[in-house]
C-alpha positions in Angstrom: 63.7 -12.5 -44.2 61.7 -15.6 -45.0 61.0 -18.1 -42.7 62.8 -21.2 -41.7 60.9 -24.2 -42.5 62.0 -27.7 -41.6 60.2 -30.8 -41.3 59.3 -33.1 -37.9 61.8 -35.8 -39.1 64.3 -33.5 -40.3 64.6 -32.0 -36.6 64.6 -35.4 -35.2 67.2 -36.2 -37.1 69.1 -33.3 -35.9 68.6 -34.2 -32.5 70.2 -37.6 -32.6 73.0 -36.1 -34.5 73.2 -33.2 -31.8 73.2 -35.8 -29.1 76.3 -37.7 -30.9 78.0 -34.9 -30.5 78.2 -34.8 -27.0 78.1 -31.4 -26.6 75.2 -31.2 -24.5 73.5 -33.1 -21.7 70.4 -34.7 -23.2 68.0 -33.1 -20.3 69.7 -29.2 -22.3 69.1 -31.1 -25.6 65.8 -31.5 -24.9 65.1 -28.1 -23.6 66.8 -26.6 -26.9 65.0 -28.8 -29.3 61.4 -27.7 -27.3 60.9 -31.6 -26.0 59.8 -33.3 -23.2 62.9 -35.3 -21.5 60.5 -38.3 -21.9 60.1 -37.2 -25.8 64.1 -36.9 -26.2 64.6 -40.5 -24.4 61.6 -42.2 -26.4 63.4 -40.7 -29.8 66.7 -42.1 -29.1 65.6 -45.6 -27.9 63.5 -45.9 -31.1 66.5 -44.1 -33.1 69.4 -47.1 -32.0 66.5 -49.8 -31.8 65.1 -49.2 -35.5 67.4 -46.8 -37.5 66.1 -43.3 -38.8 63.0 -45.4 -39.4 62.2 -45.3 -36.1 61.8 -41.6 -35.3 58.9 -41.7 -38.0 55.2 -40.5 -36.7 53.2 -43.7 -35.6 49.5 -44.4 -35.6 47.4 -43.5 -32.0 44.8 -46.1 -32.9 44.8 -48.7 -30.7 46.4 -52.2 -31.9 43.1 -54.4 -31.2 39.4 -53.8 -29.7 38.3 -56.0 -26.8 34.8 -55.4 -27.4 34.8 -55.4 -31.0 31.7 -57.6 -32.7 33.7 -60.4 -34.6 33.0 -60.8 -38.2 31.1 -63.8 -38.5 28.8 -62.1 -35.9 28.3 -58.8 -37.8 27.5 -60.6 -41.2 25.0 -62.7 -39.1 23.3 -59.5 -37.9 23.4 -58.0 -41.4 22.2 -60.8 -43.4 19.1 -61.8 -40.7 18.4 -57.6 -40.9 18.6 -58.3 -45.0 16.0 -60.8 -44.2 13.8 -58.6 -42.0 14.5 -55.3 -43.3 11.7 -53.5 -40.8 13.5 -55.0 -37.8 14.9 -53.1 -35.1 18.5 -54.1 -33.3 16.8 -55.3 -30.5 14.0 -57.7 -32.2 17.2 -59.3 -34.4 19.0 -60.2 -31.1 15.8 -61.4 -29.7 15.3 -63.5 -32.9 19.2 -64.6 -32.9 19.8 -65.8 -29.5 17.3 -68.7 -29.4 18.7 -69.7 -32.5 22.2 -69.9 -31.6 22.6 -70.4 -28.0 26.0 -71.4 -28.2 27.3 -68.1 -28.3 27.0 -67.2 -24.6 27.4 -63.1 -25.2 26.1 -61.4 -27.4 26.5 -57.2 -28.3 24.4 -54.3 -26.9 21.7 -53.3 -28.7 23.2 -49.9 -29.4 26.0 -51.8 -30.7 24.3 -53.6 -33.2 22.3 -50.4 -34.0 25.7 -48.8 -34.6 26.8 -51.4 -37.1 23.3 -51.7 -39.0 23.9 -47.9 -39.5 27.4 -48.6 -40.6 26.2 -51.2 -42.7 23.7 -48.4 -44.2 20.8 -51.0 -43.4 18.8 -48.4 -41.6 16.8 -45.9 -43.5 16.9 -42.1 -42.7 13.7 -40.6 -41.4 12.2 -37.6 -42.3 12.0 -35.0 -39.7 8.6 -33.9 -39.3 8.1 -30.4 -38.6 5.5 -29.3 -36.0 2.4 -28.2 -36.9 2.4 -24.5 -36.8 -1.0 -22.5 -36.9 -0.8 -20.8 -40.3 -2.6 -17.2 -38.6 0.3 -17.3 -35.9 3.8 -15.0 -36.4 6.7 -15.6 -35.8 8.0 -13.9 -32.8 11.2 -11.8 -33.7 12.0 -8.5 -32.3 15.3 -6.1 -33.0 14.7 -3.6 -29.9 13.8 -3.6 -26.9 9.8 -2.5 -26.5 9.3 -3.5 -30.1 7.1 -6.7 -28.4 5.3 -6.9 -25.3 4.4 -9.9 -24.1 1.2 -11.1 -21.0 1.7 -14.3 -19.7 -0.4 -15.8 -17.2 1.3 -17.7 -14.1 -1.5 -19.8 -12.5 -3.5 -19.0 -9.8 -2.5 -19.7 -5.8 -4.4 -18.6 -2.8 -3.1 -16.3 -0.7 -2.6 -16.3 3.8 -6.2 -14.9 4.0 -7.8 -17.3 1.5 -8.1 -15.0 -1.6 -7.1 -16.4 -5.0 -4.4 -14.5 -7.0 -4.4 -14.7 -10.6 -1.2 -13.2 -11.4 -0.8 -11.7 -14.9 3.3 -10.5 -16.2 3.8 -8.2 -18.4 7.7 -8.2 -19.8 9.4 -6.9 -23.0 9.8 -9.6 -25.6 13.5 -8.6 -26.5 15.0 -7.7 -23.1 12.9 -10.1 -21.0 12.6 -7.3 -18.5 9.5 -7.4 -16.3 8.0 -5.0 -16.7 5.0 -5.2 -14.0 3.0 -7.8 -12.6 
């Protein structure tokens, strides 16, 4: 038996149709359709505000940004970093705000940071790799007792005044102690 396939509006559609009816109670109508109450209401209200239109799938982004950079600001930033091309986000606001002081806020350094990158004004840096001692290998063990490893822990004196250099000795794969 293949499977029944139907599509988000299609069902939506349904519902509305189901709830013309009459047959049920919208609360059952909900329940049968798999829908929150608040789901079923919010279809309706959309379906005899807007049509079949409404029951469509809407955008989650917000409508507007309070703290958004506006875009006079931004192509400021980006044309005094063209400018200065080895200055950080923090030297160009230093550099800005003297200039312009009658713009009373202006955005955090990480934001401007964020919108250089956006920009693509900043370069990539290579990672450097750490020096490694070409005569040292790799530790990598399979089983346990394939490695063995000493590690000294400092010294400490003890209640009578004797110093105790204490030496471990664990397994490398296990990190079982294996005596002190």
């Amino acid at each position: 038996m293949p499977w029944l396939e139907t599509a988000p509006m299609d069902e939506r559609l349904q519902f509305i149709a189901d709830h013309q009816r009459g047959h049920y109670a919208t609360t059952e109508l909900c329940e049968r359709y798999g829908v929150s109450r608040k789901t079923g209401y919010k279809w309706l209200t959309r379906y005899y505000a807007e049509g079949p239109l409404g029951l469509r799938e809407r955008s989650h982004a917000p409508h507007h940004c309070p703290h958004r950079i506006d875009t006079a600001l931004a192509a400021l930033l980006s044309a005094t970093r063209r400018a200065h091309p080895t200055w950080g986000p923090e030297k160009l606001l230093q550099y800005l705000a003297p200039r312009h002081p009658e713009r009373k806020s202006w955005p955090a350094v990480s934001t401007v940071a964020d919108l250089l990158t956006r920009e693509g004004l900043v370069r990539s840096r290579r990672r450097r790799r750490r020096p490694v001692d070409p005569g040292v290998v790799p530790i990598h063990t399979t089983h346990p007792n394939d490695l063995w490893t000493t590690d000294f822990k400092g010294h400490f004196k003890t209640r009578d005044g004797v110093y105790c250099y204490p030496l471990t000795i664990a397994d490398q794969h296990t990190c079982y102690l294996i005596g002190i």
